[in-house]
BANUMI-405952 format. One record per residue: residue in one letter; z, x, y of N, C-alpha, C, O in turn. Coordinates in steps of 0.02 Angstrom, whole numbers. Example, Ala and Ser with C-alpha at 12.3 -4.5 7.8 and 13.67 -1.06 7.14 Angstrom:
// residues 2
<r><residu>A</residu><n_w>390</n_w><n_u>660</n_u><n_v>-284</n_v><ca_w>390</ca_w><ca_u>615</ca_u><ca_v>-225</ca_v><c_w>390</c_w><c_u>660</c_u><c_v>-165</c_v><o_w>423</o_w><o_u>712</o_u><o_v>-166</o_v></r>
<r><residu>S</residu><n_w>354</n_w><n_u>642</n_u><n_v>-112</n_v><ca_w>357</ca_w><ca_u>684</ca_u><ca_v>-53</ca_v><c_w>394</c_w><c_u>645</c_u><c_v>2</c_v><o_w>402</o_w><o_u>670</o_u><o_v>57</o_v></r>
END
This chain:
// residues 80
<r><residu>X</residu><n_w>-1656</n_w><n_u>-1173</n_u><n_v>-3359</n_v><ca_w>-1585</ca_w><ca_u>-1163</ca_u><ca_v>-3370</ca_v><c_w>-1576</c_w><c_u>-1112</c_u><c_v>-3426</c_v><o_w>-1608</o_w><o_u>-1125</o_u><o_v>-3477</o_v></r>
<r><residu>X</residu><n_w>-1537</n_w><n_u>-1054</n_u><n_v>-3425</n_v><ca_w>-1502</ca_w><ca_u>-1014</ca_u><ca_v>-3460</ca_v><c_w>-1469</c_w><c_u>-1024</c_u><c_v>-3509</c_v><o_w>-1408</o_w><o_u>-1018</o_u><o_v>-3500</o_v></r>
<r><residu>X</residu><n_w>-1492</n_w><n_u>-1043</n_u><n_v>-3581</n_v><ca_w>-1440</ca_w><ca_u>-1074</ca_u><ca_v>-3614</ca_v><c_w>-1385</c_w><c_u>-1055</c_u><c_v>-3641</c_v><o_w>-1341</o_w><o_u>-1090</o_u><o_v>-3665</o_v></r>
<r><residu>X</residu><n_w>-1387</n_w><n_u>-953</n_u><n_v>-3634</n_v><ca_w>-1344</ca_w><ca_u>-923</ca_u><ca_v>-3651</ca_v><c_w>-1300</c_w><c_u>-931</c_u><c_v>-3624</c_v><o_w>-1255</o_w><o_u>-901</o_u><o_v>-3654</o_v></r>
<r><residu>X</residu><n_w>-1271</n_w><n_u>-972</n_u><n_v>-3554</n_v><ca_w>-1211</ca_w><ca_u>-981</ca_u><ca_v>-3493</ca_v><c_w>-1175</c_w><c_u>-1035</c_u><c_v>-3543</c_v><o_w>-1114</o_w><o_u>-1033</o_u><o_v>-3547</o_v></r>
<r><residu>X</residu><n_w>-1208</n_w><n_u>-1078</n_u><n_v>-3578</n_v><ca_w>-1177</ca_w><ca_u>-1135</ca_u><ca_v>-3601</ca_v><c_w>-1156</c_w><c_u>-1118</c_u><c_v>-3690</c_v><o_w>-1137</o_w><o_u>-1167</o_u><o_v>-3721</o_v></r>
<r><residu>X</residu><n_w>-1159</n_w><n_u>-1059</n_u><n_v>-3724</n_v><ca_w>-1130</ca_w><ca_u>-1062</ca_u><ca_v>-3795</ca_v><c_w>-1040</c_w><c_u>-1046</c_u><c_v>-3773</c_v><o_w>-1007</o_w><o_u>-1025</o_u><o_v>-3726</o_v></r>
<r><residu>X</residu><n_w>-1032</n_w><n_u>-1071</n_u><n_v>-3839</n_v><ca_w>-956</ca_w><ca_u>-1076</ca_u><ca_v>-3847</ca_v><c_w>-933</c_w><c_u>-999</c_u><c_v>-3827</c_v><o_w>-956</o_w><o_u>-951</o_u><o_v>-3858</o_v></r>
<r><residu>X</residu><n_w>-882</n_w><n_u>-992</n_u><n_v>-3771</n_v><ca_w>-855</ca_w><ca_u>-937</ca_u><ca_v>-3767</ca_v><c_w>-773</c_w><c_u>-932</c_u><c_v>-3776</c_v><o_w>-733</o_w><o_u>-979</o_u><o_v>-3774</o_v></r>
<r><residu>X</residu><n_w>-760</n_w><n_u>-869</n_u><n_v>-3785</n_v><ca_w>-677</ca_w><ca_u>-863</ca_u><ca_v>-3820</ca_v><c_w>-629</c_w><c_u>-860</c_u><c_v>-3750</c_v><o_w>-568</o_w><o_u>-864</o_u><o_v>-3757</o_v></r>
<r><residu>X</residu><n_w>-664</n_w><n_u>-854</n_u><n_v>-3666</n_v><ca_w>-625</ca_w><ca_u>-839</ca_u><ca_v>-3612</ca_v><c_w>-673</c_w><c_u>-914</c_u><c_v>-3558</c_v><o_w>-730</o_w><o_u>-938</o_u><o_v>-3562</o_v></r>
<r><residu>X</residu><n_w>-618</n_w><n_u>-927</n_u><n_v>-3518</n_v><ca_w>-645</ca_w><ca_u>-977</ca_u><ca_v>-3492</ca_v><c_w>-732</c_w><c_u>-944</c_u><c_v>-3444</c_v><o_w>-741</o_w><o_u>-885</o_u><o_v>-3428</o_v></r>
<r><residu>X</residu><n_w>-783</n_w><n_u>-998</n_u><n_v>-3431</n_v><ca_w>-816</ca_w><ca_u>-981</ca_u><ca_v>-3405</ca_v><c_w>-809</c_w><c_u>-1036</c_u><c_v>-3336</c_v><o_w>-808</o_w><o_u>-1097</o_u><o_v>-3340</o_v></r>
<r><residu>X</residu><n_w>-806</n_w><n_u>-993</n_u><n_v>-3271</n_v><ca_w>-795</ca_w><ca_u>-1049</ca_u><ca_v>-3201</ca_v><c_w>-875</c_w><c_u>-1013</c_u><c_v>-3187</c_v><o_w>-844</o_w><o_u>-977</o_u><o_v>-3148</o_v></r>
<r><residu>X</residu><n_w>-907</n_w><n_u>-1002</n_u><n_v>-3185</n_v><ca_w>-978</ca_w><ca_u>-980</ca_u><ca_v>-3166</ca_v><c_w>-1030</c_w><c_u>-1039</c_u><c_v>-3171</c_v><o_w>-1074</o_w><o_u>-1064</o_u><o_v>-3136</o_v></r>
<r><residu>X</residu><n_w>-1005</n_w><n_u>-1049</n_u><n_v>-3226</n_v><ca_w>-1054</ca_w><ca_u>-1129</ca_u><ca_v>-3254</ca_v><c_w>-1075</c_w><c_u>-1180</c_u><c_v>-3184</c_v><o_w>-1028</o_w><o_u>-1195</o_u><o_v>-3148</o_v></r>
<r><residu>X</residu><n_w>-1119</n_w><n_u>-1197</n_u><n_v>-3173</n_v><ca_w>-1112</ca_w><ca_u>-1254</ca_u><ca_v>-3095</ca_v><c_w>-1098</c_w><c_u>-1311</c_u><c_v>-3149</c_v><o_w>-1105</o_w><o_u>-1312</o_u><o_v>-3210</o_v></r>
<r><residu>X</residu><n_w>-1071</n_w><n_u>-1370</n_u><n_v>-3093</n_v><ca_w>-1065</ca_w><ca_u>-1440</ca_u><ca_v>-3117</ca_v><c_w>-1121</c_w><c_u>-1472</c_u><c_v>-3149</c_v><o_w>-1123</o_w><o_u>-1510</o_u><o_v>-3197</o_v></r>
<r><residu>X</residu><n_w>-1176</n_w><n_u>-1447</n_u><n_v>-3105</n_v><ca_w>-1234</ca_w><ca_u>-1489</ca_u><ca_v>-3124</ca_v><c_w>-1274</c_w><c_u>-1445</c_u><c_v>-3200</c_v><o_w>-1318</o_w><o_u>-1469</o_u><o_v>-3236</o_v></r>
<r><residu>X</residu><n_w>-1256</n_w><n_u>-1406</n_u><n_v>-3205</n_v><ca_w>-1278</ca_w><ca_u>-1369</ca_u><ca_v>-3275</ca_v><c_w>-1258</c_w><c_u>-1404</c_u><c_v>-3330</c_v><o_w>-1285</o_w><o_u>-1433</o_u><o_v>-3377</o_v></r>
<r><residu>X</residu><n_w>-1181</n_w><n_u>-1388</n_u><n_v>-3306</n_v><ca_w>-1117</ca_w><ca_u>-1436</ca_u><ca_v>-3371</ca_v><c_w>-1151</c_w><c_u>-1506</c_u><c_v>-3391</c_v><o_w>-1169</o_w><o_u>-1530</o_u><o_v>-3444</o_v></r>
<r><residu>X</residu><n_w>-1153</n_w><n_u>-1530</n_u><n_v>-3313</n_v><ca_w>-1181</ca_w><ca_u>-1616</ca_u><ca_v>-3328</ca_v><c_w>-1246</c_w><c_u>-1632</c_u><c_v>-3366</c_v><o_w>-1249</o_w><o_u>-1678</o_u><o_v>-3406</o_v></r>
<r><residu>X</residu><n_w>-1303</n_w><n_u>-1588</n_u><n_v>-3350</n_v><ca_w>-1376</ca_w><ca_u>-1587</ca_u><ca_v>-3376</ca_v><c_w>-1362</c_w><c_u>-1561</c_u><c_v>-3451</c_v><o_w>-1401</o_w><o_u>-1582</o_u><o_v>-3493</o_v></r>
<r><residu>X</residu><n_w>-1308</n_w><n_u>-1516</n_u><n_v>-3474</n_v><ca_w>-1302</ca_w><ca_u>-1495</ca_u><ca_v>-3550</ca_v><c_w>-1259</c_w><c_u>-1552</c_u><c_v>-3580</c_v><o_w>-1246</o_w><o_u>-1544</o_u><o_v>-3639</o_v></r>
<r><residu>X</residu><n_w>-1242</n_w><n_u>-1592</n_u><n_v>-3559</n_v><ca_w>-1207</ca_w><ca_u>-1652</ca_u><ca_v>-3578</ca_v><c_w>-1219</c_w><c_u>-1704</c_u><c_v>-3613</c_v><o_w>-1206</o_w><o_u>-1727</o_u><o_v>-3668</o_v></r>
<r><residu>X</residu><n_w>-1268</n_w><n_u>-1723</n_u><n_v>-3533</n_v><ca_w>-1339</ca_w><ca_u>-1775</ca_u><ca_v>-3535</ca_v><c_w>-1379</c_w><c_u>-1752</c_u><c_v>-3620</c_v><o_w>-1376</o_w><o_u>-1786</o_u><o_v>-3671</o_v></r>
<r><residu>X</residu><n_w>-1410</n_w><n_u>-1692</n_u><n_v>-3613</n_v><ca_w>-1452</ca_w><ca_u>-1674</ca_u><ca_v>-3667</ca_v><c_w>-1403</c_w><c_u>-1688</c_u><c_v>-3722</c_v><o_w>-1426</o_w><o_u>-1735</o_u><o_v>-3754</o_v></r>
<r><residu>X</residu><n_w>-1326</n_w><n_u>-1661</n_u><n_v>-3756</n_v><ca_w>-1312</ca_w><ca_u>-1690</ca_u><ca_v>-3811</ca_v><c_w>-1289</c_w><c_u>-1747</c_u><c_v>-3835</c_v><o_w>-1275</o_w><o_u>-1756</o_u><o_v>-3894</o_v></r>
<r><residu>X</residu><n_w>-1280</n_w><n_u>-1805</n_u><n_v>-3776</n_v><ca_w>-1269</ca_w><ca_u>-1856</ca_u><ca_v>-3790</ca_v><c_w>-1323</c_w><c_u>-1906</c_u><c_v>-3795</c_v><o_w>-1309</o_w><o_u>-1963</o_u><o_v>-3813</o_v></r>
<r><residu>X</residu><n_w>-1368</n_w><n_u>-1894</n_u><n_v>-3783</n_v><ca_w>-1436</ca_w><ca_u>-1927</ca_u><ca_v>-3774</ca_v><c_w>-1446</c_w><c_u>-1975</c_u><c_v>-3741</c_v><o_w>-1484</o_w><o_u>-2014</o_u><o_v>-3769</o_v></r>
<r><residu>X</residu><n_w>-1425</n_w><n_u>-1993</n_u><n_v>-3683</n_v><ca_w>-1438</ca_w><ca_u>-2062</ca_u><ca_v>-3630</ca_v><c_w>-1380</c_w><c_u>-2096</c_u><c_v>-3652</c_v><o_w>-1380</o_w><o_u>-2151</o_u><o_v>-3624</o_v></r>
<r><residu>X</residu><n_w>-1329</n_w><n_u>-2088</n_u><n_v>-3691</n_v><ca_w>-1265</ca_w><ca_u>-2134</ca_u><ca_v>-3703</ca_v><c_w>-1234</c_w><c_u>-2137</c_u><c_v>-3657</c_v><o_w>-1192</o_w><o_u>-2182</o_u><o_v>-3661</o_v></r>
<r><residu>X</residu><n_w>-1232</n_w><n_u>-2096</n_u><n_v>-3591</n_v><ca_w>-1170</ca_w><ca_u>-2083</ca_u><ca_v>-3541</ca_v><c_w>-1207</c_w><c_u>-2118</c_u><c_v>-3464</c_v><o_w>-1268</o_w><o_u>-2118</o_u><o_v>-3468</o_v></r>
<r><residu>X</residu><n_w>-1185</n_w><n_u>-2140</n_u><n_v>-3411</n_v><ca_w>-1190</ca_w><ca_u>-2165</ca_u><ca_v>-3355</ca_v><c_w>-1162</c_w><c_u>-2150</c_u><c_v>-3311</c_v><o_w>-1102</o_w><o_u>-2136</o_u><o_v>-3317</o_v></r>
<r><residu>X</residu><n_w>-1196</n_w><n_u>-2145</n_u><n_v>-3244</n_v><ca_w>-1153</ca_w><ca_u>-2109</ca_u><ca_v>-3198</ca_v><c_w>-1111</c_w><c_u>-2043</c_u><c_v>-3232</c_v><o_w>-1050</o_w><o_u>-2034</o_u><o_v>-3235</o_v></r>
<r><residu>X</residu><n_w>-1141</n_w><n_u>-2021</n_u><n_v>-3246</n_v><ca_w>-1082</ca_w><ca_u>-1943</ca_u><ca_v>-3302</ca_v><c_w>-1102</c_w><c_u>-1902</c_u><c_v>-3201</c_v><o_w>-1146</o_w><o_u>-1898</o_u><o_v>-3159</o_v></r>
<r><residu>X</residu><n_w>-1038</n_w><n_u>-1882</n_u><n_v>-3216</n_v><ca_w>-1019</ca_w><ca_u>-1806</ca_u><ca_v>-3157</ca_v><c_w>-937</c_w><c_u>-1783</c_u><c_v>-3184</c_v><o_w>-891</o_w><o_u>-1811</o_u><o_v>-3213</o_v></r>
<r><residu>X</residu><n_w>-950</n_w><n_u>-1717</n_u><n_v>-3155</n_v><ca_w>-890</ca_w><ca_u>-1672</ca_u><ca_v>-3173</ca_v><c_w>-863</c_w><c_u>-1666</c_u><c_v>-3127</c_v><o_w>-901</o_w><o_u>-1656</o_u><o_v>-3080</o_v></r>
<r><residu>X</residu><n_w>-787</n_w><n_u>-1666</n_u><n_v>-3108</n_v><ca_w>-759</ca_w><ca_u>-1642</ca_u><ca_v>-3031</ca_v><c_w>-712</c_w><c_u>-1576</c_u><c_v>-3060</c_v><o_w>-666</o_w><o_u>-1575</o_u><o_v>-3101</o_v></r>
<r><residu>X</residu><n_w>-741</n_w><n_u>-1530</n_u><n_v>-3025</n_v><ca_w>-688</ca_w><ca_u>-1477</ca_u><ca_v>-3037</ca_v><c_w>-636</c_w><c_u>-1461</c_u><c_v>-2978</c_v><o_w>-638</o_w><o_u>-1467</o_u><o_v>-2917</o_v></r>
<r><residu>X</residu><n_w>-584</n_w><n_u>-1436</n_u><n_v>-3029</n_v><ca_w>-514</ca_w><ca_u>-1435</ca_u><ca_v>-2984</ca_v><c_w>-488</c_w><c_u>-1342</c_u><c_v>-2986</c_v><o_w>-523</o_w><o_u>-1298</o_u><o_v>-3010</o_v></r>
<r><residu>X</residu><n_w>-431</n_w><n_u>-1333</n_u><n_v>-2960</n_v><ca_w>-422</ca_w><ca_u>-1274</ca_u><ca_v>-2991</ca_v><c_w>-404</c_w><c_u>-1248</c_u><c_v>-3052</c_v><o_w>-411</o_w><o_u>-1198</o_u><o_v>-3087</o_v></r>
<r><residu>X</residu><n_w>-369</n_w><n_u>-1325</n_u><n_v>-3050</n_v><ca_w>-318</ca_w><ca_u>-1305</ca_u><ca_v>-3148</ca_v><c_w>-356</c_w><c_u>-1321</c_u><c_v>-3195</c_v><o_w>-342</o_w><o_u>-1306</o_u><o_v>-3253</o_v></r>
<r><residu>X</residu><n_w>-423</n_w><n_u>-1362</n_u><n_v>-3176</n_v><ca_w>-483</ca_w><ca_u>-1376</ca_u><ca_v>-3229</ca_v><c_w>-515</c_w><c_u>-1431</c_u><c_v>-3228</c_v><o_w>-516</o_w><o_u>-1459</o_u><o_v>-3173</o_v></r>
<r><residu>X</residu><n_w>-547</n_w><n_u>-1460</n_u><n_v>-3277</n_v><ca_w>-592</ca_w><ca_u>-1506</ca_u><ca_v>-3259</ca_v><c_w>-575</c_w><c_u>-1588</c_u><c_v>-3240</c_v><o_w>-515</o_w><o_u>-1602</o_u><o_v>-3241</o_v></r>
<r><residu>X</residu><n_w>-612</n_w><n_u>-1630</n_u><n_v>-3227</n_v><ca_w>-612</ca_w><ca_u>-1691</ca_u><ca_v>-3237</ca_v><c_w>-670</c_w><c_u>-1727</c_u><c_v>-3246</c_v><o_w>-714</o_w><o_u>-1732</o_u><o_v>-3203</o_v></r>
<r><residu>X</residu><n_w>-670</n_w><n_u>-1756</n_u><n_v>-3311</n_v><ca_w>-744</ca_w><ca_u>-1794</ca_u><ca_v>-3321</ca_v><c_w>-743</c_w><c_u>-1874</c_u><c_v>-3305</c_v><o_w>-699</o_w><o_u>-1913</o_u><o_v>-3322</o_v></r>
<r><residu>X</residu><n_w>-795</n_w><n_u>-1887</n_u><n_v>-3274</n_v><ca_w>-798</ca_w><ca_u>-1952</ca_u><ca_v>-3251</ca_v><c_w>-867</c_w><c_u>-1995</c_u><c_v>-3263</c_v><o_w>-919</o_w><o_u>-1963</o_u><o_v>-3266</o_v></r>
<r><residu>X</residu><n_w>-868</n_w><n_u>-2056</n_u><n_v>-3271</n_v><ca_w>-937</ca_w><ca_u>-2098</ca_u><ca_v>-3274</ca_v><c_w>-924</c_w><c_u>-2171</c_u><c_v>-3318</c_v><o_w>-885</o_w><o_u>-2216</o_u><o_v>-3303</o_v></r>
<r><residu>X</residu><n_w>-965</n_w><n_u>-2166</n_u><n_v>-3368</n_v><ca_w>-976</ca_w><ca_u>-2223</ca_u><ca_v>-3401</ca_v><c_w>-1003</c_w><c_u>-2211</c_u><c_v>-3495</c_v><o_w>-1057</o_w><o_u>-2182</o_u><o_v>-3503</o_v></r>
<r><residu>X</residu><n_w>-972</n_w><n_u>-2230</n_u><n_v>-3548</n_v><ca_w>-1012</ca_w><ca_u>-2229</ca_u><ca_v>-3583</ca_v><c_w>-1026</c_w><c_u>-2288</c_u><c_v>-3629</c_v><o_w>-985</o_w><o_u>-2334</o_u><o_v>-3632</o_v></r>
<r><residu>X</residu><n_w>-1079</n_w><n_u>-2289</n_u><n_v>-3664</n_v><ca_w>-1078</ca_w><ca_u>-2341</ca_u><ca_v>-3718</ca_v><c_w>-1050</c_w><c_u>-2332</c_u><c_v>-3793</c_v><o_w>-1074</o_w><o_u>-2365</o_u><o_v>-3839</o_v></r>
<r><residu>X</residu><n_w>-1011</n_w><n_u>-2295</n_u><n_v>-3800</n_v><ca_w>-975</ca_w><ca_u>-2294</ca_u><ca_v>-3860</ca_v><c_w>-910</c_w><c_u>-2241</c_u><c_v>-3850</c_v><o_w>-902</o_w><o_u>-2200</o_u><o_v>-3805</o_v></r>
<r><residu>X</residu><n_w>-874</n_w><n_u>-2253</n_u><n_v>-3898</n_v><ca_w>-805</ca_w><ca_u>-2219</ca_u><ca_v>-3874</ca_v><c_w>-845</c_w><c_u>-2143</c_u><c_v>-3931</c_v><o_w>-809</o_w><o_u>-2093</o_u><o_v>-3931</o_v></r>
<r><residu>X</residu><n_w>-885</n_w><n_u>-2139</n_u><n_v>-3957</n_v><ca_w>-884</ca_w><ca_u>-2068</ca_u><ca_v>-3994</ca_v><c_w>-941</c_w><c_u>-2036</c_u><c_v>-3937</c_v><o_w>-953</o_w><o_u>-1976</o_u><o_v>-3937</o_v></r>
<r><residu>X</residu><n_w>-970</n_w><n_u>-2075</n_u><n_v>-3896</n_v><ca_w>-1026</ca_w><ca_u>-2032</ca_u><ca_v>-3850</ca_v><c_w>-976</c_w><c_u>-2008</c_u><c_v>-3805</c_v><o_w>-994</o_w><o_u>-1953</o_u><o_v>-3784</o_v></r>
<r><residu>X</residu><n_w>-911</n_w><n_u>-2027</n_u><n_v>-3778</n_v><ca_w>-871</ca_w><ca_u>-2013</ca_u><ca_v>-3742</ca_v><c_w>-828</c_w><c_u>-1933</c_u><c_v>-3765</c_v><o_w>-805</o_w><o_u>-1894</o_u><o_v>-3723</o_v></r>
<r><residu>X</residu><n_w>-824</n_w><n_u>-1924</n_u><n_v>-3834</n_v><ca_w>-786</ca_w><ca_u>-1880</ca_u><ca_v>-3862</ca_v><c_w>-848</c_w><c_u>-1824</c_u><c_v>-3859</c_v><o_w>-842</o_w><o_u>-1765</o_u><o_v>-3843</o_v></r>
<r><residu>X</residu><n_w>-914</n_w><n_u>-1861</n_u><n_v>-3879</n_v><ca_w>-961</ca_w><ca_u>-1802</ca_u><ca_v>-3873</ca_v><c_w>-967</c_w><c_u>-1757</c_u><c_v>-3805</c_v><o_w>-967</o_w><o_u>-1695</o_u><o_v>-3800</o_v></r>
<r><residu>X</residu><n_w>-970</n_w><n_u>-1799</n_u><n_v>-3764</n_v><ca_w>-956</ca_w><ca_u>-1769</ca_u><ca_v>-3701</ca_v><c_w>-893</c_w><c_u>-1729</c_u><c_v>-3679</c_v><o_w>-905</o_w><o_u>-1686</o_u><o_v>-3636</o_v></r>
<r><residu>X</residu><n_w>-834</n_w><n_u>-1734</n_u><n_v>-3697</n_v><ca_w>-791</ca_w><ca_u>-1699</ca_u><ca_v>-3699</ca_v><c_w>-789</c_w><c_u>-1639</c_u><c_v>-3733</c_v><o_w>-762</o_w><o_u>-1589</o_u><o_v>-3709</o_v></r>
<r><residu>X</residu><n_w>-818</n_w><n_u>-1643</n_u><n_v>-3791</n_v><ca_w>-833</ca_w><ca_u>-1575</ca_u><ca_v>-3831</ca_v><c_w>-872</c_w><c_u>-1540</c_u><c_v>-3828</c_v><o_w>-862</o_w><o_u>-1489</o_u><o_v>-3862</o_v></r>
<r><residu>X</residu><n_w>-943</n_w><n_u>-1544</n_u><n_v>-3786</n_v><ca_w>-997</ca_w><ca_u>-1510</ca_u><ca_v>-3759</ca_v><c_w>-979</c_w><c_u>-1475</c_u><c_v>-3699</c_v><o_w>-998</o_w><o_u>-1418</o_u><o_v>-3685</o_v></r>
<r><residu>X</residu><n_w>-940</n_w><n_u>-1515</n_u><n_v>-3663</n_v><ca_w>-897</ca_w><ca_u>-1479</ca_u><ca_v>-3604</ca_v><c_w>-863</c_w><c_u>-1423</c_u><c_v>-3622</c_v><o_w>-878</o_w><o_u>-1367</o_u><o_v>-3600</o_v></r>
<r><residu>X</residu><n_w>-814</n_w><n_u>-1435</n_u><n_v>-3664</n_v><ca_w>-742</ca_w><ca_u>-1375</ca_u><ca_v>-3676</ca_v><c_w>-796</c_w><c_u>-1320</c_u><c_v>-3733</c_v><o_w>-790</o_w><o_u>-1260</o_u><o_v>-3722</o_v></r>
<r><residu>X</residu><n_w>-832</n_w><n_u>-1337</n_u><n_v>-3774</n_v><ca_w>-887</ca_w><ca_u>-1288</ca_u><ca_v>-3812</ca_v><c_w>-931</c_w><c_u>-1244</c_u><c_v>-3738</c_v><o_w>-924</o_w><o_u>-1184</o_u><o_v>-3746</o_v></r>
<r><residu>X</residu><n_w>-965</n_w><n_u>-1256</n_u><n_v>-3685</n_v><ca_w>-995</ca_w><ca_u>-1244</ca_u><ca_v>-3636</ca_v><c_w>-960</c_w><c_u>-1183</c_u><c_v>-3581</c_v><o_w>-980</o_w><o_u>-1129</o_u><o_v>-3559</o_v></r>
<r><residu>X</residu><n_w>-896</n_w><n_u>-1226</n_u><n_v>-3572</n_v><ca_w>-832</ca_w><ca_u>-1197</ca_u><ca_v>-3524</ca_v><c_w>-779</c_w><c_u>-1156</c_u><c_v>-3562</c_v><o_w>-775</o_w><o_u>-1095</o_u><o_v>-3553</o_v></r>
<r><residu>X</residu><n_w>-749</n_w><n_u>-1180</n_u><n_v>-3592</n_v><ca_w>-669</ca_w><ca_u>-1150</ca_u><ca_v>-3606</ca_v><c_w>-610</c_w><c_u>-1169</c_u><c_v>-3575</c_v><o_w>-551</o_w><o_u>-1160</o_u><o_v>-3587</o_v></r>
<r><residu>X</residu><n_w>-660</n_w><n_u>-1216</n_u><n_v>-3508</n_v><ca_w>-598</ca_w><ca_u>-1221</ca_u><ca_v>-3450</ca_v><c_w>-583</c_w><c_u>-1285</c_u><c_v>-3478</c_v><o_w>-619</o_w><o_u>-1327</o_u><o_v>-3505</o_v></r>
<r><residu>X</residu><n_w>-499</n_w><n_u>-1286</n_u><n_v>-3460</n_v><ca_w>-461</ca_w><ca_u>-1359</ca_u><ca_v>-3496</ca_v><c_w>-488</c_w><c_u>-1421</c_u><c_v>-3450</c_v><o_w>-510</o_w><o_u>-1414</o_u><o_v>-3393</o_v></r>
<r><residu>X</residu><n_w>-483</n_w><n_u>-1483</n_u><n_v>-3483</n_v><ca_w>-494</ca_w><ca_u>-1542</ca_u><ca_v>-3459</ca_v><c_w>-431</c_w><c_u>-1573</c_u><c_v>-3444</c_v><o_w>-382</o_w><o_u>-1583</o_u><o_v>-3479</o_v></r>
<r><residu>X</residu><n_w>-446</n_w><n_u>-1586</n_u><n_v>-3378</n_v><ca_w>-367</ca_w><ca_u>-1638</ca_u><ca_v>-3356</ca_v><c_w>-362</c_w><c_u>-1681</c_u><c_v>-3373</c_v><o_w>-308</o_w><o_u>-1698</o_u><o_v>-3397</o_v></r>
<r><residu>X</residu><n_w>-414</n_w><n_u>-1720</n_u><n_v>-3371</n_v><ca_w>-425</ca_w><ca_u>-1785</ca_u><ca_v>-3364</ca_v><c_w>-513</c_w><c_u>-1814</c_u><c_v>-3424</c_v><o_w>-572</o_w><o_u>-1796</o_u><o_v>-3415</o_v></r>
<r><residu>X</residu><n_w>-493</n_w><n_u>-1849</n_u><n_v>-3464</n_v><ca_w>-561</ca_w><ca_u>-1876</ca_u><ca_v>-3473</ca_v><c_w>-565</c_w><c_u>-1959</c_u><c_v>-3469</c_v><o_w>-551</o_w><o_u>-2003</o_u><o_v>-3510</o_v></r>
<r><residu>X</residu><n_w>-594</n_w><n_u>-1959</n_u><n_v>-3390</n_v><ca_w>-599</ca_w><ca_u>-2043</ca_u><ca_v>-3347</ca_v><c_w>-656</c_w><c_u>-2087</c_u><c_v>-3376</c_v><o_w>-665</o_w><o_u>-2145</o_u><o_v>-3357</o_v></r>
<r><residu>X</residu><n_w>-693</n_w><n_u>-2059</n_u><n_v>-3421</n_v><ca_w>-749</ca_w><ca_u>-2064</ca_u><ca_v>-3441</ca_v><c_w>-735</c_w><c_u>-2166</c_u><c_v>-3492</c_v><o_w>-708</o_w><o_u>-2173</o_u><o_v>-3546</o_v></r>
<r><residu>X</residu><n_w>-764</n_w><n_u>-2222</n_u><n_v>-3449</n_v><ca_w>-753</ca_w><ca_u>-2269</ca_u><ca_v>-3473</ca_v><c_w>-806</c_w><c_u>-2316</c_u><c_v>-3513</c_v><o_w>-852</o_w><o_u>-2344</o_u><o_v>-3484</o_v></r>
<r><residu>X</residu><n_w>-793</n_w><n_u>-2321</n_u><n_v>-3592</n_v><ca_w>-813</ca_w><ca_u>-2363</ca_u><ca_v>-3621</ca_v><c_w>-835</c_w><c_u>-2435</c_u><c_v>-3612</c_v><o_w>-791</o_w><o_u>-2475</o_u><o_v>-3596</o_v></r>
<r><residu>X</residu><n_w>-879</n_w><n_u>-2451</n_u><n_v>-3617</n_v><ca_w>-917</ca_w><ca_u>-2516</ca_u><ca_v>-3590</ca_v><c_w>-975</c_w><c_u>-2528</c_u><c_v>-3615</c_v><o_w>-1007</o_w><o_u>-2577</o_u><o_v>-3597</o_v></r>
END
């Protein structure tokens, strides 16, 4: 994997695949997240799965929008 696709950029990046986003995710949250997948839409993202703490949940949100640029609709992502 390319890690240059995933630094923080100033213009959205849609190039990124889902499964890149999700695997750079995985790596900064460290096994905190479950079932983690991304559904992309046109107007932008939606994150979905499972986590074990409400700050592994925010981590994941912020590795995303740092990665992308592209806005999040939705973060479904549930604490448990």
């Amino acid at each position: 994997m390319n890690t240059d696709t995933l630094e923080k950029r100033e213009t959205p990046r849609r190039d990124v695949s889902p499964c890149d986003l999700e695997t750079h995710v995985q790596a900064r949250v460290g096994g905190q997240l479950l079932d983690f997948r991304i559904v992309v839409h046109d107007d932008g993202l939606v994150l979905q799965g499972r986590a074990r703490t409400y700050y592994a949940k925010q981590l994941a949100q912020h590795a995303v929008m740092e990665a992308t640029g592209m806005p999040i609709r939705a973060n479904e992502i549930e604490v448990c």
